[in-house]
SEFI-852350 format. One record per residue (C-alpha): z, x, y; residue number from 0; residue in one letter. Coordinates in steps of 0.05 Angstrom, whole numbers, m for minus. Last residue first. Example, Ala and Ser with C-alpha at 12.3 -4.5 7.8 and 13.67 -1.06 7.14 Angstrom:
BEGIN
<migu><c3>143</c3><c1>273</c1><c2>m21</c2><k>1</k><r>S</r></migu>
<migu><c3>156</c3><c1>246</c1><c2>m90</c2><k>0</k><r>A</r></migu>
***
This chain:
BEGIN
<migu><c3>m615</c3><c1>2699</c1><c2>1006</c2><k>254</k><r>X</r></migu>
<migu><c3>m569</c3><c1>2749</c1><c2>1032</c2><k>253</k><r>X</r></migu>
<migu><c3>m510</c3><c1>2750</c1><c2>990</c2><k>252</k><r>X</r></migu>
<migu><c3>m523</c3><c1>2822</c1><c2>964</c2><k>251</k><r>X</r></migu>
<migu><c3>m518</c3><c1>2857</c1><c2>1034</c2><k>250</k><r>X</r></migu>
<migu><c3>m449</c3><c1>2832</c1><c2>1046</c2><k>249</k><r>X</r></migu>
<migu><c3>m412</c3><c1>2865</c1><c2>1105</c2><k>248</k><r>X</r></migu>
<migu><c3>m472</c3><c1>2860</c1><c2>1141</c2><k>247</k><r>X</r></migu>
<migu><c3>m484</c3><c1>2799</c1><c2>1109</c2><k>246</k><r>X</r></migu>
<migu><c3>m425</c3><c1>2768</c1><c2>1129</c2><k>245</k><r>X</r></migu>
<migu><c3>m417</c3><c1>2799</c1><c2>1196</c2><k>244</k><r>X</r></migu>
<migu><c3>m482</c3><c1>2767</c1><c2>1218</c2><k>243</k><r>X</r></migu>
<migu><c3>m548</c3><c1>2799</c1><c2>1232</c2><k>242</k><r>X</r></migu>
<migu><c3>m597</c3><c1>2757</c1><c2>1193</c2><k>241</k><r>X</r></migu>
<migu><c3>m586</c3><c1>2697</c1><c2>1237</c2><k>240</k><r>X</r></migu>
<migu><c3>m545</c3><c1>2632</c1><c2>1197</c2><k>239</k><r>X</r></migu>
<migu><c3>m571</c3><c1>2568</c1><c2>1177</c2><k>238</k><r>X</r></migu>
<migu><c3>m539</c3><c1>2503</c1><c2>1172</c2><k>237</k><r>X</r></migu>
<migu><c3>m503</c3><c1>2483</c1><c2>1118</c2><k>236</k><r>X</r></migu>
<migu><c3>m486</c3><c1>2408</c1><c2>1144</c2><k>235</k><r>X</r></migu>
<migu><c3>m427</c3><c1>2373</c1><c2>1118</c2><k>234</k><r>X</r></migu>
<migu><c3>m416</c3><c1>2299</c1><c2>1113</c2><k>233</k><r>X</r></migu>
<migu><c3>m350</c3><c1>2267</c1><c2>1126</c2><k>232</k><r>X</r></migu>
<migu><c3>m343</c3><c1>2200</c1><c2>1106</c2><k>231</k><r>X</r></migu>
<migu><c3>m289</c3><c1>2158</c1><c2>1148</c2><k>230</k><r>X</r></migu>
<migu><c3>m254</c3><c1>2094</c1><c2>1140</c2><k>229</k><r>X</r></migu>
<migu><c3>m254</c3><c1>2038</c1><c2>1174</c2><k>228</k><r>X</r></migu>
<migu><c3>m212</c3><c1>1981</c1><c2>1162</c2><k>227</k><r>X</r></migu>
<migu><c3>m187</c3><c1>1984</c1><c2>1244</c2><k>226</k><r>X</r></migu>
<migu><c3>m130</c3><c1>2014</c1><c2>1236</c2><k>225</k><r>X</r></migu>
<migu><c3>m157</c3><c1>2071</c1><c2>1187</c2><k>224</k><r>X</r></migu>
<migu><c3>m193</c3><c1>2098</c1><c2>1240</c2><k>223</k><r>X</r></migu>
<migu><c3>m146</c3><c1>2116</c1><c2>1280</c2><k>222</k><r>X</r></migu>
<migu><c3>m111</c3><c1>2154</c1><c2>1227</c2><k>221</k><r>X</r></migu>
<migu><c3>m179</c3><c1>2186</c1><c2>1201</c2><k>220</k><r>X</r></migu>
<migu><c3>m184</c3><c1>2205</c1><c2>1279</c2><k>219</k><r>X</r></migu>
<migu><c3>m119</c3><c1>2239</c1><c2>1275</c2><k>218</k><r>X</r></migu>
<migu><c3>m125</c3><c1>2275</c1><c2>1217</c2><k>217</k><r>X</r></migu>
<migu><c3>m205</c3><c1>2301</c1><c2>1235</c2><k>216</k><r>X</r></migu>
<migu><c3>m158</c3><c1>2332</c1><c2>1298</c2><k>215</k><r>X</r></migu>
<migu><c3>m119</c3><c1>2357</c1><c2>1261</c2><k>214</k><r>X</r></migu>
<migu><c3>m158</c3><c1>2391</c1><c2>1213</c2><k>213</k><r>X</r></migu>
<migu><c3>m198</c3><c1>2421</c1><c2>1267</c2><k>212</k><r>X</r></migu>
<migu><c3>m133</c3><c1>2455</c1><c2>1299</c2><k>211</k><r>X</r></migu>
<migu><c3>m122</c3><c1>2477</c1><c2>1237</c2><k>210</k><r>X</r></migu>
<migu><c3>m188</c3><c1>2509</c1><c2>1234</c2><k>209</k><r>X</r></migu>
<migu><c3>m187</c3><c1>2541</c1><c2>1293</c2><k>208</k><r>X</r></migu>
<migu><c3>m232</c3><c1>2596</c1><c2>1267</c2><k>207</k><r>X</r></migu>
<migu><c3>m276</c3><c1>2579</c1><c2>1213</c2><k>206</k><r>X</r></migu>
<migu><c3>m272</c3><c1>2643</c1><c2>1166</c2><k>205</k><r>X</r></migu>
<migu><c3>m345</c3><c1>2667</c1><c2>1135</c2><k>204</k><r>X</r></migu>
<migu><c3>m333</c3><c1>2740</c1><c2>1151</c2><k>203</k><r>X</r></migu>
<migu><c3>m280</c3><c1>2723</c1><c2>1093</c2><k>202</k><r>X</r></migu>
<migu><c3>m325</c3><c1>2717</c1><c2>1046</c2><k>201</k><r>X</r></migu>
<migu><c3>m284</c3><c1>2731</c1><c2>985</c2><k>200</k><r>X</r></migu>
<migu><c3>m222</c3><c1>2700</c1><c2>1014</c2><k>199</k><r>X</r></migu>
<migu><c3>m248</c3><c1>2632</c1><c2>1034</c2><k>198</k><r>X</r></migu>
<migu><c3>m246</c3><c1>2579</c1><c2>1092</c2><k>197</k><r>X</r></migu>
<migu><c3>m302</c3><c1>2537</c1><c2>1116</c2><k>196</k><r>X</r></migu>
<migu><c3>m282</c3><c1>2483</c1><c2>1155</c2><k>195</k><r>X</r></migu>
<migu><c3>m325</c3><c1>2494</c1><c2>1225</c2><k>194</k><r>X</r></migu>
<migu><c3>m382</c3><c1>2537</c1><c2>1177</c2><k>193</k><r>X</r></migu>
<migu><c3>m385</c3><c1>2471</c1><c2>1137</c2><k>192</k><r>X</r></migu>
<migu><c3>m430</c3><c1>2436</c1><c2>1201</c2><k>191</k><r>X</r></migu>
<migu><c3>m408</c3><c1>2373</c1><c2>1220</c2><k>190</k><r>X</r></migu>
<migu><c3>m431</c3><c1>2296</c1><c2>1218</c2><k>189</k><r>X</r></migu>
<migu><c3>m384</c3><c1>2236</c1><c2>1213</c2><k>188</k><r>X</r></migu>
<migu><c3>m413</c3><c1>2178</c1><c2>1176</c2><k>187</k><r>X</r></migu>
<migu><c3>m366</c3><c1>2112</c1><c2>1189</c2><k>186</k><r>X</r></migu>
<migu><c3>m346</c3><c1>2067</c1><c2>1140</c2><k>185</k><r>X</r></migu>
<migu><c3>m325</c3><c1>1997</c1><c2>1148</c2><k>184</k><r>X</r></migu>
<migu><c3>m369</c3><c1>1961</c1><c2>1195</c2><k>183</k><r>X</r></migu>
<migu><c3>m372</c3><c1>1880</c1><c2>1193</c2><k>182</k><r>X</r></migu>
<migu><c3>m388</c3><c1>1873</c1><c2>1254</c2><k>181</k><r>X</r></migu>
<migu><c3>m319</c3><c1>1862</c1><c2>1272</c2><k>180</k><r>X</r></migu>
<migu><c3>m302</c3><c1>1932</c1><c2>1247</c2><k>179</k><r>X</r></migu>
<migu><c3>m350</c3><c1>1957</c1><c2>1296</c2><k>178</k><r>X</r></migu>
<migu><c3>m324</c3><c1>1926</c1><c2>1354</c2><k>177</k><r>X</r></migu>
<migu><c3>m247</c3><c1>1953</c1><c2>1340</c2><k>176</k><r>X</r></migu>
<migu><c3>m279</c3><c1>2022</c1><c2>1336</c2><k>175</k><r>X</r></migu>
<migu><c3>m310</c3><c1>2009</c1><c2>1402</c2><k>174</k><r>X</r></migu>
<migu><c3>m247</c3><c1>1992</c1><c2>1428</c2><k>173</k><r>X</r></migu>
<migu><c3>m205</c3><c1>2043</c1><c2>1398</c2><k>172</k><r>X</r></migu>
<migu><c3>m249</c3><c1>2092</c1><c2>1423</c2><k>171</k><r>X</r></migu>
<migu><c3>m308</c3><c1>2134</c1><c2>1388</c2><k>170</k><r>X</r></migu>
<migu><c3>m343</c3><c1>2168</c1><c2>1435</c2><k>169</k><r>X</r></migu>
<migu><c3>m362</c3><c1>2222</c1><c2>1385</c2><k>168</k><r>X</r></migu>
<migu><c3>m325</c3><c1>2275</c1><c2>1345</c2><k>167</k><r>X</r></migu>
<migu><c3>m298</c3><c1>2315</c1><c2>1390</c2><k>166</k><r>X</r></migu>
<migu><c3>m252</c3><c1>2365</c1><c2>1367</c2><k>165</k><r>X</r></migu>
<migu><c3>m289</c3><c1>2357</c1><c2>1290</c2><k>164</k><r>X</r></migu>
<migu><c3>m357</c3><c1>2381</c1><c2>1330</c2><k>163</k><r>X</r></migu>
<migu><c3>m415</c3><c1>2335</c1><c2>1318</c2><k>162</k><r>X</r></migu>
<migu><c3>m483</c3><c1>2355</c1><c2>1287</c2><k>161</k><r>X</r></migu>
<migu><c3>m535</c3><c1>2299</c1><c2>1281</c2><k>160</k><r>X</r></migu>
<migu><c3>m513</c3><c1>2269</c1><c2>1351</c2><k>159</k><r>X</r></migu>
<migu><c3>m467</c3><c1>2201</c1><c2>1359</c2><k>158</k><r>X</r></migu>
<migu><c3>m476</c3><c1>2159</c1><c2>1418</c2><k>157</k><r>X</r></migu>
<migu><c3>m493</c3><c1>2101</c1><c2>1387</c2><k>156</k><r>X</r></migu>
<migu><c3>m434</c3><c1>2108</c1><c2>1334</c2><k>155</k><r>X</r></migu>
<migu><c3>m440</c3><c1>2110</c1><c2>1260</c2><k>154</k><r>X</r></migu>
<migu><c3>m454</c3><c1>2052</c1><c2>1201</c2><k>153</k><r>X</r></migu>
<migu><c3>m430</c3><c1>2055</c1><c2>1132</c2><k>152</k><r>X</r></migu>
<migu><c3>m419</c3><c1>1987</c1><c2>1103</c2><k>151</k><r>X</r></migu>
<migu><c3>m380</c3><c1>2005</c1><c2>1033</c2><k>150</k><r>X</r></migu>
<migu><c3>m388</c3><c1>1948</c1><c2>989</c2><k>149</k><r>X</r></migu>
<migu><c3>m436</c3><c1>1891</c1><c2>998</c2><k>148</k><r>X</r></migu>
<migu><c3>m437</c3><c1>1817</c1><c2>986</c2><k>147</k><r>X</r></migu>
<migu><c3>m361</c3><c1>1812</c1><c2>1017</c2><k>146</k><r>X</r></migu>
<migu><c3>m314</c3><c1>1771</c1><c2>999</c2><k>145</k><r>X</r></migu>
<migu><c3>m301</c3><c1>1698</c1><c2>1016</c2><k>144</k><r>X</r></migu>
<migu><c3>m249</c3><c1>1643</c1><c2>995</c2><k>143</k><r>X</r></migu>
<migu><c3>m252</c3><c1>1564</c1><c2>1032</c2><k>142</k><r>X</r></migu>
<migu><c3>m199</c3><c1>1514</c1><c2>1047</c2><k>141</k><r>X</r></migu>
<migu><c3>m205</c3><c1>1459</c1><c2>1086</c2><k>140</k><r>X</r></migu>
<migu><c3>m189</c3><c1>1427</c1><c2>1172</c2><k>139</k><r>X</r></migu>
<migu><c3>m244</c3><c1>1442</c1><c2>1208</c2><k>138</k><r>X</r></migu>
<migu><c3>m227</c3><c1>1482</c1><c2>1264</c2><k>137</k><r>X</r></migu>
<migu><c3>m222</c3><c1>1477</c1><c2>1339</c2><k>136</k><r>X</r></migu>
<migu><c3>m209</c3><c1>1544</c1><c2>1387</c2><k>135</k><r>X</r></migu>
<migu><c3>m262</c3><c1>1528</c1><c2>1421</c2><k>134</k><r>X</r></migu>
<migu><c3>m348</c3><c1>1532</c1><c2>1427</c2><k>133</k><r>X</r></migu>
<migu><c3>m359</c3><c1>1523</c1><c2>1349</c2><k>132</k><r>X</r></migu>
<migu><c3>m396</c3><c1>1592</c1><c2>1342</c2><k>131</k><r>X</r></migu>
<migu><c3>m333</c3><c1>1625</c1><c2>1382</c2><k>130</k><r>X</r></migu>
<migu><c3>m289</c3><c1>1593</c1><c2>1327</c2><k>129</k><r>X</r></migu>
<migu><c3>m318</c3><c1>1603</c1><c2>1275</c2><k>128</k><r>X</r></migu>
<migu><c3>m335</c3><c1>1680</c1><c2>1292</c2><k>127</k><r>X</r></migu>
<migu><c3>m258</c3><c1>1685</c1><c2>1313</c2><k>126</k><r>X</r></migu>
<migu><c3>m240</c3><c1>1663</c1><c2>1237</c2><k>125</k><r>X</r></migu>
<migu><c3>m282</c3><c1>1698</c1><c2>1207</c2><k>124</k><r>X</r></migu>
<migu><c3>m249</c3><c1>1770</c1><c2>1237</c2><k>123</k><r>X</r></migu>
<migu><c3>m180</c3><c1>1750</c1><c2>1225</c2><k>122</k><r>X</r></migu>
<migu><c3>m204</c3><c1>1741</c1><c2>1151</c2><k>121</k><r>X</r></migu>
<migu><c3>m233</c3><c1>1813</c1><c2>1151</c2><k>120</k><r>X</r></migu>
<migu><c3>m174</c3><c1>1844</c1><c2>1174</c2><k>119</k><r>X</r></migu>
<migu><c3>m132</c3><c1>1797</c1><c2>1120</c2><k>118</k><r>X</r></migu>
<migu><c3>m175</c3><c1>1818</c1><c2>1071</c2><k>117</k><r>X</r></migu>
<migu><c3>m164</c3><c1>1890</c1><c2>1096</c2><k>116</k><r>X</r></migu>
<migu><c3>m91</c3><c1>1886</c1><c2>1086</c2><k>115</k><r>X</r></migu>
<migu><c3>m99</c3><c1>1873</c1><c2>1010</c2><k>114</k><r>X</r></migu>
<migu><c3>m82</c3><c1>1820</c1><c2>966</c2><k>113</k><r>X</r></migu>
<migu><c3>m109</c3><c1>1759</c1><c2>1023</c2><k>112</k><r>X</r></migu>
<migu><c3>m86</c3><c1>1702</c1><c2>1049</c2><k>111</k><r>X</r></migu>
<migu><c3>m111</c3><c1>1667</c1><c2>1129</c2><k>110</k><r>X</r></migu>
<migu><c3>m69</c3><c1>1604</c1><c2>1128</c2><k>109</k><r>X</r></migu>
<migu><c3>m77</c3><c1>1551</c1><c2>1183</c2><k>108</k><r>X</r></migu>
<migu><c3>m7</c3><c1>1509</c1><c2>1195</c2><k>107</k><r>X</r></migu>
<migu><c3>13</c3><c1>1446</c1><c2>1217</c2><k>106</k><r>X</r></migu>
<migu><c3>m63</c3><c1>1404</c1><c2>1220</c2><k>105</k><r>X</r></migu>
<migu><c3>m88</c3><c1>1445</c1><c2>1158</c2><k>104</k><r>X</r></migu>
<migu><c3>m132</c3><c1>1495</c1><c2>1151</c2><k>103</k><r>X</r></migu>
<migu><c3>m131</c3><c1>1537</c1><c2>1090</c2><k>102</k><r>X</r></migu>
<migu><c3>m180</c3><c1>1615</c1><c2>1100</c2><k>101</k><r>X</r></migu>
<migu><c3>m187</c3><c1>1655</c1><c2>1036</c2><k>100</k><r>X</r></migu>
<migu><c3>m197</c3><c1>1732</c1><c2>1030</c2><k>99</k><r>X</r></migu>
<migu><c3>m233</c3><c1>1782</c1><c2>995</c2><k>98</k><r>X</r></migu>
<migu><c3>m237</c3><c1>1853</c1><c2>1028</c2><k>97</k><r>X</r></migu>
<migu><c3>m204</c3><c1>1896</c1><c2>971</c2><k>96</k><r>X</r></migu>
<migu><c3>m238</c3><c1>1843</c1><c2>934</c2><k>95</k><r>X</r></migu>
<migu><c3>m295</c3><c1>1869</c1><c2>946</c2><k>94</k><r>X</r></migu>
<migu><c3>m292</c3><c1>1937</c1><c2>895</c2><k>93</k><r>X</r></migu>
<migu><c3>m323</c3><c1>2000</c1><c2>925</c2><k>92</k><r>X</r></migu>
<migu><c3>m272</c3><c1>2023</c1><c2>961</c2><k>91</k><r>X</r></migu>
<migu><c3>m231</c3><c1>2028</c1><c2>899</c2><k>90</k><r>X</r></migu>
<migu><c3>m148</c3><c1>2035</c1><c2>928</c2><k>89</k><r>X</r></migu>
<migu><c3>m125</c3><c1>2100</c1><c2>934</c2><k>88</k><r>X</r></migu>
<migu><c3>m78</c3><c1>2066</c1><c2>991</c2><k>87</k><r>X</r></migu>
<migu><c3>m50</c3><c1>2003</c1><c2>990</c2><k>86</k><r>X</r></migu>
<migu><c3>m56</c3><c1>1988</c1><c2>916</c2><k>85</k><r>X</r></migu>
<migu><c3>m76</c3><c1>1909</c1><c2>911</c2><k>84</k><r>X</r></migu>
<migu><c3>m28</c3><c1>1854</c1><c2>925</c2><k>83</k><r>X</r></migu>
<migu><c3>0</c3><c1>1811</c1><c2>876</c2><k>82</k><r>X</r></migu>
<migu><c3>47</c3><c1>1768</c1><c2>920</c2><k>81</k><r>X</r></migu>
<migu><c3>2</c3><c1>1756</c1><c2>977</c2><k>80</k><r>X</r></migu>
<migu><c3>m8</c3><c1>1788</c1><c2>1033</c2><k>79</k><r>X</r></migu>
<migu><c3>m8</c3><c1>1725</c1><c2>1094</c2><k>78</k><r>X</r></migu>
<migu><c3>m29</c3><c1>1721</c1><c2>1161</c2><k>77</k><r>X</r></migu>
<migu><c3>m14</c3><c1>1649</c1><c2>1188</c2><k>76</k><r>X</r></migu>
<migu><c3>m42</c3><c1>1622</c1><c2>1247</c2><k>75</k><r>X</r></migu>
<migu><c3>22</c3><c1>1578</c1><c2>1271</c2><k>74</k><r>X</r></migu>
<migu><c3>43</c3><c1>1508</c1><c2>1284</c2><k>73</k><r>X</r></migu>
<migu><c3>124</c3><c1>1494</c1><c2>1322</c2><k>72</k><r>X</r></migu>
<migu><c3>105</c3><c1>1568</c1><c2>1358</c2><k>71</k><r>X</r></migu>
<migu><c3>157</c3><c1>1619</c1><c2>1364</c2><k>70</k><r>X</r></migu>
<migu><c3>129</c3><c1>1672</c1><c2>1396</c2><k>69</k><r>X</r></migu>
<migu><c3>65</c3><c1>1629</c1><c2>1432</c2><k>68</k><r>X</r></migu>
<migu><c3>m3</c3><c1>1644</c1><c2>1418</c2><k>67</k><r>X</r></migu>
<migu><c3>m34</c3><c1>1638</c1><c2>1494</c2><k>66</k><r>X</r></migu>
<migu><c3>m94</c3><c1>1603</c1><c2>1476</c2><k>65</k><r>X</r></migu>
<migu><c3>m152</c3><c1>1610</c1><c2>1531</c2><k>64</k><r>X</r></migu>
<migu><c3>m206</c3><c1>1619</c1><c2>1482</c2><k>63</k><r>X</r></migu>
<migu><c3>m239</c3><c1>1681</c1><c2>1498</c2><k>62</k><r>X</r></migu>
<migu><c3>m178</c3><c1>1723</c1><c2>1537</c2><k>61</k><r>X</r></migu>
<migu><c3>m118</c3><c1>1690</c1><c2>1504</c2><k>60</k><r>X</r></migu>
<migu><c3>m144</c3><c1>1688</c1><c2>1429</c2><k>59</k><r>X</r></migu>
<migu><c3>m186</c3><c1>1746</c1><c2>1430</c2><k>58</k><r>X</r></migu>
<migu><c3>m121</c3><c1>1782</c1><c2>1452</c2><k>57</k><r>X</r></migu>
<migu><c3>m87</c3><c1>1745</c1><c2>1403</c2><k>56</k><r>X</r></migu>
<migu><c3>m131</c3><c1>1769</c1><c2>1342</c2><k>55</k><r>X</r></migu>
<migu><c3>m129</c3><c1>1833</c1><c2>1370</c2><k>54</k><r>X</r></migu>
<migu><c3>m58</c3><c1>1844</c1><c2>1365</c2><k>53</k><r>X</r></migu>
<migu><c3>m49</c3><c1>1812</c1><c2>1300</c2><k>52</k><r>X</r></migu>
<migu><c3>m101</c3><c1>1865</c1><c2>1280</c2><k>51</k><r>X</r></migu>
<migu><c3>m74</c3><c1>1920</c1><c2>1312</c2><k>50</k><r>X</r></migu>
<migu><c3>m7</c3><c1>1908</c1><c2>1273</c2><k>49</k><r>X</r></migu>
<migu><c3>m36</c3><c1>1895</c1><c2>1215</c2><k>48</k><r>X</r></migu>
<migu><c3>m77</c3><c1>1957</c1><c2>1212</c2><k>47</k><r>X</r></migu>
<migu><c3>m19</c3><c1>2011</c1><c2>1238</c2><k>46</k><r>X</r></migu>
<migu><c3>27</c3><c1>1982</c1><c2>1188</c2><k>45</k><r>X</r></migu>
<migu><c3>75</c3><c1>1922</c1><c2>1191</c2><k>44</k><r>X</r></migu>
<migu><c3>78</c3><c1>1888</c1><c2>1113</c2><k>43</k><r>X</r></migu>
<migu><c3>60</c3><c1>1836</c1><c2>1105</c2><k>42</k><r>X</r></migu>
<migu><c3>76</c3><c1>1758</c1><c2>1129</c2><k>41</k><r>X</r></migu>
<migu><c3>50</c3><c1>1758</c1><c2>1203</c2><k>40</k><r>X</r></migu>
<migu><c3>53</c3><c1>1705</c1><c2>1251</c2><k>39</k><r>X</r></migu>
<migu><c3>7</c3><c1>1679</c1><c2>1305</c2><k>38</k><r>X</r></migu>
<migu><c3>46</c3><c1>1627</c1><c2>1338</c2><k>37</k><r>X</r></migu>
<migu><c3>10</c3><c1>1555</c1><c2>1359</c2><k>36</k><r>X</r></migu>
<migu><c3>43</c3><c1>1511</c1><c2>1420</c2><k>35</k><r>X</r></migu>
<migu><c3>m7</c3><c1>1548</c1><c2>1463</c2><k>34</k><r>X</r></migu>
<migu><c3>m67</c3><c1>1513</c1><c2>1432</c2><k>33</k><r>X</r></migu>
<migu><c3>m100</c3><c1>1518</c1><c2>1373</c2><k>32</k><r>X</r></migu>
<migu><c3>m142</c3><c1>1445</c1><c2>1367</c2><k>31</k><r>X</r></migu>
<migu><c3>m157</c3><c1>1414</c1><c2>1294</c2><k>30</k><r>X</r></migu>
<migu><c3>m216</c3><c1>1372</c1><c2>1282</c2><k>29</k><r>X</r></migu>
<migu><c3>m220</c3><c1>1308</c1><c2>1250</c2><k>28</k><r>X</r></migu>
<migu><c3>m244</c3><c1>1274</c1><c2>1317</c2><k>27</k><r>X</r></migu>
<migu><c3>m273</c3><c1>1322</c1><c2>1350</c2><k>26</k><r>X</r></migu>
<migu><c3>m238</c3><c1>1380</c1><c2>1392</c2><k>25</k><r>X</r></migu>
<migu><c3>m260</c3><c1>1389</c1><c2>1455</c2><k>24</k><r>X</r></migu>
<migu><c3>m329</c3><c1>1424</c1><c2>1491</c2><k>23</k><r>X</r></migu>
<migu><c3>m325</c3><c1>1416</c1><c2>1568</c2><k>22</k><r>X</r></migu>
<migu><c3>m330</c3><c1>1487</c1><c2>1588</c2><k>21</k><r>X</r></migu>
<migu><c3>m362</c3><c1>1536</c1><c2>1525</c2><k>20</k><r>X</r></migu>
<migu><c3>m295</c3><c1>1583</c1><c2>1525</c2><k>19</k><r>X</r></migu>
<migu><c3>m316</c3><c1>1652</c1><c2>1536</c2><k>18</k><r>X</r></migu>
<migu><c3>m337</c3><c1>1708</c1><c2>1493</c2><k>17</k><r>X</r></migu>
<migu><c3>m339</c3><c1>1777</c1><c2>1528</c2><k>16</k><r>X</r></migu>
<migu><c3>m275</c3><c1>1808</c1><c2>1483</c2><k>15</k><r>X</r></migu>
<migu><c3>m325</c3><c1>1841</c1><c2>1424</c2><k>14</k><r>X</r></migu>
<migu><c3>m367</c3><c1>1862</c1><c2>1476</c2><k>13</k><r>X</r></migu>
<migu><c3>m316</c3><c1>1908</c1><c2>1527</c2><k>12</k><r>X</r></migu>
<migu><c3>m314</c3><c1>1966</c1><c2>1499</c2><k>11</k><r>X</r></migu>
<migu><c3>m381</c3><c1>1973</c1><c2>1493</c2><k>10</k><r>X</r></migu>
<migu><c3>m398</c3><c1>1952</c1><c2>1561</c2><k>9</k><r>X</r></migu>
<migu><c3>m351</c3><c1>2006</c1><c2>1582</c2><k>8</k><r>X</r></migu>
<migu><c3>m385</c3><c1>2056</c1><c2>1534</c2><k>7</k><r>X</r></migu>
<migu><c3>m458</c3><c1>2035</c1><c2>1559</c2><k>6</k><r>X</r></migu>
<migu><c3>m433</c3><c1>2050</c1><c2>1631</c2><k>5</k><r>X</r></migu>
<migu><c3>m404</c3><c1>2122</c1><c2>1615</c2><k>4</k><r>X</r></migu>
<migu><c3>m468</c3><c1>2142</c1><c2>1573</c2><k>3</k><r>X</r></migu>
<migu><c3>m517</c3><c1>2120</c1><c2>1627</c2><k>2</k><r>X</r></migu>
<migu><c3>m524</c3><c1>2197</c1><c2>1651</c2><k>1</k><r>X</r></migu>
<migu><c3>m580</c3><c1>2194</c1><c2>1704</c2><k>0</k><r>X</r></migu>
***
């Protein structure tokens, strides 16, 4: 029996499966989100801040029953700062790409940041506290973190050693948004060359489709990219029979 479709549902479904513990309440220098709280973001709208906002109040309304409000008299804060690093061709290896710090106070609690992916990442600590604490309650403080270790390359469960650029795994926004959250910001994708290979003195050696290809490894990279992930595409030369065009065509590039 193929279990594939229920392990993807389940999947999808993780990061959002944290519930309210009943009868815990804020302490008595604690600070309480509640549905008087806005979520707002100061940077710049791209496809990552805008999923991110947008999972931050989905884990917000369906884990710890806060309905962030659109004009809020306290708000969750998401802030670029005013020296923020290159947005794109940025070092991947360099944490503070991912640094952030978190300031709670009883009006406002700042997530700040000098690239988008610190504020991803901040987003991201601040659920964990609060799902470890039971509620949406906070300590009120300030505290900076970056990350120990620089890329995390993981892949998905369902992935095989040799993938095909038109489908390149299950791989859906949800599950991408659940890797992310653990942490995951590179993901291995796996295909042969022969599906990208393109040259005029072995011609025999043409991908077909390969715009189509492109495309589609475009589109993914796009997704991707939403959720702090990017992707590193690794190549396979795999073997070809003795009989094809190219060394028929070729005798002197058999090897």
């Amino acid at each position: 029996m193929d279990r594939t479709p229920a392990i993807s549902s389940a999947l999808n479904q993780e990061h959002f499966r944290f519930r309210r513990r009943p009868g815990v309440v804020a302490g008595e220098n604690e600070i309480a989100l509640t549905d008087e709280w806005s979520c707002r973001l100061e940077a710049p709208e791209t496809g990552l801040t805008l999923r991110m906002r947008e999972d931050f109040e989905r884990f917000g309304r369906e884990c710890l029953e806060v309905n962030f409000a659109d004009q809020g008299t306290r708000s969750v804060v998401l802030r670029l700062l005013d020296e923020p690093l290159p947005a794109e061709n940025f070092d991947r290896q360099d944490p503070e790409v991912e640094a952030f710090s978190i300031c709670v106070e009883s009006e406002m609690v700042e997530i700040s940041a000098r690239h988008e992916r610190g504020l991803l990442q901040g987003t991201h600590y601040l659920e964990w506290m609060m799902a470890d604490r039971g509620g949406p309650f906070l300590q009120p403080g300030f505290q900076e973190r970056k990350p120990a270790f620089q890329p995390r390359i993981s892949n998905g469960v369902f992935v095989e050693g040799h993938q095909t650029l038109e489908n390149p795994g299950q791989f859906s926004d949800e599950y991408l948004s659940l890797m992310s959250h653990y942490g995951v910001n590179g993901i291995h994708l796996y295909t042969s060359v022969w599906e990208v290979f393109r040259s005029e003195t072995l011609p025999e050696l043409n991908a077909t489709g390969l715009e189509a290809r492109i495309a589609a490894l475009r589109e993914l990279n796009r997704r991707t990219l939403r959720f702090g992930i990017d992707l590193y595409l690794h190549l396979n030369t795999h073997p070809l029979d003795g009989d094809h065009q190219v060394f028929l065509a070729h005798p002197d590039v058999r090897g």
